[in-house]
Structure formats: structure tokens, C-alpha cells
C-alpha positions as MATLAB code, in Angstrom:
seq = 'XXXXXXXXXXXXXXXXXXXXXXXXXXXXXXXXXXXXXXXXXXXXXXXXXXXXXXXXXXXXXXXXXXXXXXXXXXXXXXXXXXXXXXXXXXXXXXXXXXXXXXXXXXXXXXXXXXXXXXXXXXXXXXXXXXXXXXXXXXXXXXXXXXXXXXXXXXXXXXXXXXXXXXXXXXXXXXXXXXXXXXXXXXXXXXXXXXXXXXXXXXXXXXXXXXXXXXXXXXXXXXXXXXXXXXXXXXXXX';
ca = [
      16.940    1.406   -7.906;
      16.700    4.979   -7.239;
      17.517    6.991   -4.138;
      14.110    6.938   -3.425;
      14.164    3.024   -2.846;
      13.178    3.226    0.648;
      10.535    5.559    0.062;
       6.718    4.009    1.066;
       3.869    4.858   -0.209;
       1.335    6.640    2.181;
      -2.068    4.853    0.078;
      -1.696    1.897   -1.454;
      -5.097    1.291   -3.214;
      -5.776   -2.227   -5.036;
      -7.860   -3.949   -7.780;
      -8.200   -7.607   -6.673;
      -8.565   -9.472   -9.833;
      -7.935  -13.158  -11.227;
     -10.090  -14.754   -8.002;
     -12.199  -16.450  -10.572;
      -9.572  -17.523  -12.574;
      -7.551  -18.776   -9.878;
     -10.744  -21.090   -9.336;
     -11.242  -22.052  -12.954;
      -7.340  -23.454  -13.731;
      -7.837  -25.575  -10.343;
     -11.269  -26.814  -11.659;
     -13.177  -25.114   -8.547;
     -15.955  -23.204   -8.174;
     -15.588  -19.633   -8.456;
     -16.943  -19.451   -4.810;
     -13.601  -21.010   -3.496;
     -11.514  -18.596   -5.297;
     -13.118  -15.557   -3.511;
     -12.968  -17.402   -0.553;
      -8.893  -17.945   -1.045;
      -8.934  -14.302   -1.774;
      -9.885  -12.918    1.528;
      -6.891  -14.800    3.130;
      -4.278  -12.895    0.546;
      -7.059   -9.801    2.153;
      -5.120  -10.281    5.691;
      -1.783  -11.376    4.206;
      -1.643   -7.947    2.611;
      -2.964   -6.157    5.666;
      -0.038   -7.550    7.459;
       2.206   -6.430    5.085;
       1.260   -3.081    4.877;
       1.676   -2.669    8.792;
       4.770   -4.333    8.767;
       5.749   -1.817    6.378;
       3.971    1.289    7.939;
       1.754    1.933    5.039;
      -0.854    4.318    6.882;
      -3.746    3.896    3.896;
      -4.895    0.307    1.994;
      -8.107    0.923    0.098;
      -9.372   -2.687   -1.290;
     -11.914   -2.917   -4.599;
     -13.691   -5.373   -3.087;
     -17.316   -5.196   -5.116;
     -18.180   -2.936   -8.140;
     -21.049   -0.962   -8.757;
     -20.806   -3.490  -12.250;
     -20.473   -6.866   -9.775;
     -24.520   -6.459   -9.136;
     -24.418   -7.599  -12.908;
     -22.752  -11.372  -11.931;
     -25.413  -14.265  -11.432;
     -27.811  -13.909   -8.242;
     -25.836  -17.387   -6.597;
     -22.175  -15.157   -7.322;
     -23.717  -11.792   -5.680;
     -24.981  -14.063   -2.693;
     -22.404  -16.061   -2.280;
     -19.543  -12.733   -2.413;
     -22.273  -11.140    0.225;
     -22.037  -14.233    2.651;
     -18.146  -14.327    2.751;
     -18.315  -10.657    3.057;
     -20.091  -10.844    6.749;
     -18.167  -13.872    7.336;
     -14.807  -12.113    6.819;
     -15.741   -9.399    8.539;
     -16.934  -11.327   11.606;
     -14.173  -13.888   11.394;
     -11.405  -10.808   11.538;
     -12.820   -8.092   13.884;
     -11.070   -9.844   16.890;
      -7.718   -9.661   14.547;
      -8.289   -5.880   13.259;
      -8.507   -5.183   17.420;
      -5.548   -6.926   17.793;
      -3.362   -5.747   15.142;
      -5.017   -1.635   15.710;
      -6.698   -2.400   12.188;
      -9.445    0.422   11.412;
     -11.940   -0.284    9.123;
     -13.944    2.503    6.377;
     -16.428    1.348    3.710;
     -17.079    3.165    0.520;
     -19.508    3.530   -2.429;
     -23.371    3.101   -2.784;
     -23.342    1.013    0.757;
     -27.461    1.251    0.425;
     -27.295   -1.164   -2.103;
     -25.906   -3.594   -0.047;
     -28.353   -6.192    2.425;
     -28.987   -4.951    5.105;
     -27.296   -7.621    7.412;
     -24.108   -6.660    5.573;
     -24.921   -3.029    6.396;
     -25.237   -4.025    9.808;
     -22.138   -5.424   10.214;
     -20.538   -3.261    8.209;
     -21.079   -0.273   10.602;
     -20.823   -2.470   13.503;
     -17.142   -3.083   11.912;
     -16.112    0.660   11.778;
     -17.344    1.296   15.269;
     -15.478   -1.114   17.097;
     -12.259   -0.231   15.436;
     -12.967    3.594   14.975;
     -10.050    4.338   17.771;
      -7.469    2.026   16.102;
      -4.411    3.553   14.012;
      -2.055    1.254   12.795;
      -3.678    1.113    9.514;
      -7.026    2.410    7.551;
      -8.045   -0.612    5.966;
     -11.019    0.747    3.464;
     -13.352   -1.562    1.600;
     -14.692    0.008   -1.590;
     -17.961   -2.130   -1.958;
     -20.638   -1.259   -4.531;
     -18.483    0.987   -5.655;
     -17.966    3.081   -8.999;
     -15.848    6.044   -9.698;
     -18.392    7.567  -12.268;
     -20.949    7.209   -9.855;
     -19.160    8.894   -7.214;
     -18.183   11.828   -9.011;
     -21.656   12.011  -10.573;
     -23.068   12.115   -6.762;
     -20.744   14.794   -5.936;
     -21.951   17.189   -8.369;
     -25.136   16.512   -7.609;
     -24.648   17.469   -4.111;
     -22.792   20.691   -5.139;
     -25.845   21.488   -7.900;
     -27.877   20.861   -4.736;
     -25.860   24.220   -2.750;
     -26.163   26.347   -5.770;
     -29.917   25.785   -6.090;
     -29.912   26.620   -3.006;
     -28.236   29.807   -3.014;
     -25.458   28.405   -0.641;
     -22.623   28.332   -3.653;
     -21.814   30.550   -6.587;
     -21.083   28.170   -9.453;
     -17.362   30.127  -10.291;
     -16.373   28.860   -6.686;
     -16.263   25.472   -7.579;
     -13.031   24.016   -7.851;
     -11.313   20.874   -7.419;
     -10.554   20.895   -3.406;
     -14.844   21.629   -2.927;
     -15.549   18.525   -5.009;
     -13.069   16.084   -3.750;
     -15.233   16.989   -0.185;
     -17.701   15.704   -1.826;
     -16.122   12.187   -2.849;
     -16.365    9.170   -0.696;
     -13.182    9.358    0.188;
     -13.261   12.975    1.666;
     -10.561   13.221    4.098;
      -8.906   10.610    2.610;
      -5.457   11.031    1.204;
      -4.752    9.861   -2.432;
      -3.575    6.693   -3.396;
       0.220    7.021   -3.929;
       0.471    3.249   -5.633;
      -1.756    1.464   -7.480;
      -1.767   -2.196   -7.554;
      -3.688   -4.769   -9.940;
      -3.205   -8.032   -9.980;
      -3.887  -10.667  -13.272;
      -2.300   -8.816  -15.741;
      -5.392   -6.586  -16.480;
      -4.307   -3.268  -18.082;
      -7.455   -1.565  -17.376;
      -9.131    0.878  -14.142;
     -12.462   -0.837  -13.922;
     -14.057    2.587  -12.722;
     -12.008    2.495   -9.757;
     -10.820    5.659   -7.740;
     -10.432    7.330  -11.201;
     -10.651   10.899   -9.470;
      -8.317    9.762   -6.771;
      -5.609    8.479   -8.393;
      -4.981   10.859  -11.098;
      -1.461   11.011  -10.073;
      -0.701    7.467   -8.479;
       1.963    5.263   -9.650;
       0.645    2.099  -11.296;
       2.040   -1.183  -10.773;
       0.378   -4.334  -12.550;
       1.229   -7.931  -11.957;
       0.279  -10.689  -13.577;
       0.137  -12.877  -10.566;
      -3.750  -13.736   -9.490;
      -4.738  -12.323   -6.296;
      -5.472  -15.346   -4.446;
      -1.414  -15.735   -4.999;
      -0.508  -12.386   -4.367;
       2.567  -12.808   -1.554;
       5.167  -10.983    0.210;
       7.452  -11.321   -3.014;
       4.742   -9.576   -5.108;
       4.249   -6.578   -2.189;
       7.587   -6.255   -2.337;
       7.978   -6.277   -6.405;
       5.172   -3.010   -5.736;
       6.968   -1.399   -3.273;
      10.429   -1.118   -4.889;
       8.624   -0.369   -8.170;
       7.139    2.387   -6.800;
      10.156    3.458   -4.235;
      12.128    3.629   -8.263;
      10.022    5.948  -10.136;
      10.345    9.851   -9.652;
       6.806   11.255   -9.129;
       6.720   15.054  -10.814;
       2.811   15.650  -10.925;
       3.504   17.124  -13.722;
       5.857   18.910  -13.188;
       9.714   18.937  -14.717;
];
């Protein structure tokens, strides 16, 4: 390990895959493996206070996941507003804050509700930014933001030749978040799924082939020191 082995990352950001796998080798419905995935949801929350990572952005549902059977799409709805209701009195306690990105709109409206009912109770904590990416897409995020900056030069507000990188990452979802530093994805999957593909243009990628609902503290840790090894150069020599 490098000199740099104590070195955490800032923004973790993380592509939860193998719930439905984790269900299918235990002959379960894939209902109980997204179920067993929200509790590896707090076990990594811990573990990113406990190591003072300021920034955990979560891919919890895809733009693409409105494309899984009506009974899946209900059923990952249901345990969304149970989670979130189950956990607010733990975000309070552990100074959790919550954020929610993507095409929220799309979501029901109950979820909506609770959503936003989510991020205003824990709007003054600061421990952690916990954000759930939910309806989500990276293509559709950047295409929004260039609409919304087409929108200001129609306008007349903005000259086309100012445009440059800083005035369209304002524009992303994540505006006034920092970058993801590390990111994770679990189940061996060697692919971004349309995930933060802006954001992490310069993140350090660490994939494991453990199954989310498994992820542990060994795995976190495995991340960490992978990351705390590498030398990041953006680029640079």
C-alpha cells in the first residue's frame, strides 16, 4: 500500500447490484433480496460515518428499472417508503441527511411525499449526505441540462461560446455536489449502467464480486484501501 493508504475518499458513490441474484441462489423471491439489500443500505451508512466519508450517493432505481414487471416496480416502491419511514428516527440519530436525485416526478406520489418529507427533517444534519439516485439516468440528466442552458440562450440570457463545463455541471442534479472520488459496484458487473457518467469522469473504480445484500465491513474496507493505493493524476503526469 501506498503512502496514501490512509487517505478517504470525500464521495463514495455506489451501484447496488446482485439483489436479485442474491434471491435467486437462495430460491427466494426477488422481493426478499431487495428487502436484504436495504439493511447492507444502513450497514454501509454506518461505515461511511465511522470512517468520516462526508458524501455516499446510492443507485437505488434507474431511469431503465421502470422497464422490470409492474409487481417488481411496486414492490421496490413499497420498501422504498418503508425504508425511508423505518430509518428517519435513525438518520436523526446518527446526523444522517438525506438528497434525492433524477426524474423524482416519475415516482408515486406517496413516495414523493415522503421523499421530501425525508430531506426536510434531516436538512440541518451533517455527519453524512446520504443521496438516493432514484429514477435516475446519466444521459437523461445531461440531456436536461442542455436543455435548460438552450432554454437561456433562446432567451438571450447566454451567449452559446460561454458555455463551458463549470455552467453545465450547475445544471446537473447533483449541482453543488462534489464528485464521486470512489466508485463502488458490487456482483462483478464491469459496466456504468448510465450512472453519474458526467460525475465521475475521474473517480477511482473499485468492483467486487460480492452481491450487495453481502456487502460487509471487509468489502468497505477492500474499497477503501484500494482506493487509499492508487495515485489519482487527472490526467496529469
Amino acid at each position: 500500500m501506498s503512502d496514501d493508504s490512509n487517505k478517504i475518499p470525500r464521495h463514495i458513490a455506489i451501484i447496488m447490484d446482485g439483489n436479485g441474484r442474491w434471491a435467486s441462489k437462495r430460491l427466494l423471491p426477488r422481493a426478499v433480496g431487495h428487502e436484504r439489500g436495504t439493511k447492507t443500505v444502513q450497514r454501509v451508512i454506518d461505515l461511511c460515518i465511522e470512517h468520516k466519508v462526508e458524501w455516499l450517493t446510492l443507485y437505488a432505481f434507474s431511469t431503465e428499472n421502470w422497464g422490470r414487471s409492474e409487481k417488481e416496480v411496486k414492490a421496490l416502491m413499497s420498501l422504498l417508503k418503508k425504508y425511508l419511514r423505518d430509518r428517519l428516527s435513525e438518520m436523526m440519530e446518527k446526523n444522517a441527511r438525506m438528497h434525492a436525485i433524477g426524474e423524482l416526478h416519475m415516482l408515486p406520489e406517496e413516495c414523493r411525499d415522503i421523499i421530501n418529507e425525508t430531506i426536510e427533517a434531516t436538512k440541518h444534519n451533517s455527519a453524512i449526505n446520504v443521496v438516493l439516485a432514484l429514477s435516475y439516468g446519466s444521459r437523461q440528466e445531461i440531456a436536461h441540462a442542455a436543455r435548460q442552458l438552450a432554454m437561456q440562450v433562446a432567451a438571450g440570457e447566454l451567449k452559446p461560446e460561454d458555455i463551458d463545463e463549470t455552467m453545465l455541471s450547475q445544471q446537473l442534479y447533483t449541482a453543488g455536489m462534489p464528485d464521486p472520488d470512489l466508485l463502488i459496484r458490487t456482483s462483478g458487473e464491469m459496466r456504468l449502467s448510465n450512472y453519474l457518467l458526467w460525475q465521475i469522469s475521474y473517480a477511482e473504480m473499485h468492483v467486487t464480486p460480492t452481491l450487495w445484500p453481502d456487502f460487509g465491513r471487509e468489502d468497505f474496507v477492500a474499497a477503501i484501501n484500494d482506493y487509499a493505493s492508487r495515485k489519482r493524476r487527472f490526467g496529469k503526469r
